[in-house]
N, C-alpha and C positions, 0 to 999 in steps of 0.2 A: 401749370398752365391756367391762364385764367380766364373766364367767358367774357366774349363780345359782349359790350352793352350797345342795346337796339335803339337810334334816336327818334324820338317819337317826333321832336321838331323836322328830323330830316325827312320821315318817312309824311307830314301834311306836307312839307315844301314839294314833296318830288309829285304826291296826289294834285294836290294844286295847281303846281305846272303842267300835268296830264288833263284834266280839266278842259283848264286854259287853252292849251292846245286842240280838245275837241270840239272847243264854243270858237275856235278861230276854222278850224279847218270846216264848218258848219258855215261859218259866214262865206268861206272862199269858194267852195264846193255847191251851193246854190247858188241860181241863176241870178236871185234879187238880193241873196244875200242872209241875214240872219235875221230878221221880219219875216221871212219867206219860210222859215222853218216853222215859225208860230201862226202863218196862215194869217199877216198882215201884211205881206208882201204887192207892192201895187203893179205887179206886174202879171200882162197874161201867158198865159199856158206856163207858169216856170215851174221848174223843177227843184226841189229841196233835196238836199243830201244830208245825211249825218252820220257820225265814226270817224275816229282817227284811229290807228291807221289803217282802218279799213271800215268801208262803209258798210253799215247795217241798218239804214233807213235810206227810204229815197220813194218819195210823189210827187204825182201832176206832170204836167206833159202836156200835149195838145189830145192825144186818147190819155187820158188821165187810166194811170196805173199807181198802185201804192203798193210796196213790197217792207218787210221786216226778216230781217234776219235774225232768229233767236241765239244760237248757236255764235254768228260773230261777234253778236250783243254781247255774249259773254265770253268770248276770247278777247277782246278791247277790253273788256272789267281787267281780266287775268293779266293780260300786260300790263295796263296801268296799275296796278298793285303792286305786279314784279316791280318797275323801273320807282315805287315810294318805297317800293322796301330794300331795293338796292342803294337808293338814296341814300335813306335811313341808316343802313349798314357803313356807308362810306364817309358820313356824315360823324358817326362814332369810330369808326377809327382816328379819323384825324382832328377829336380832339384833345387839346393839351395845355 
């Protein structure tokens, strides 16, 4: 029996794409968009969102409120690592 080998290419593509998906669902998920996360958003009262797939940031409002979520901060880490390391796994299998 011989050990999997772990792709390191595959496991940055899959990080990558987790990413990419967080800085997209950040622009779609505020009000003004991804300006709005960085607090140059020219819009008032909006509200900023951030996490895929699940949010754990979110301020501003017309009663401006800002909340953090520690705990889903790091359950978003923990999936995005799962879905580069499954990547990376599936990535070395099928090469040949």
């Amino acid at each position: 029996m011989t050990k999997q080998q772990f792709s390191l290419k595959g496991f940055l593509i899959g990080l990558s794409g987790f990413i990419l998906l967080n800085i997209l669902a950040s622009a779609l998920f505020s009000d003004c968009g991804l300006p709005a996360l960085f607090g140059l958003g020219g819009c008032a009262d909006a509200i900023s969102r951030a996490g895929f797939p699940f949010i754990f940031f979110e301020q501003g409002g017309f009663a401006y409120r800002s909340s953090f979520s520690f705990p889903i901060f790091i359950l978003d880490i923990f999936i995005g690592i799962g879905i580069a390391g499954m990547t990376g796994y599936y990535m070395s299998r099928n090469k040949k």
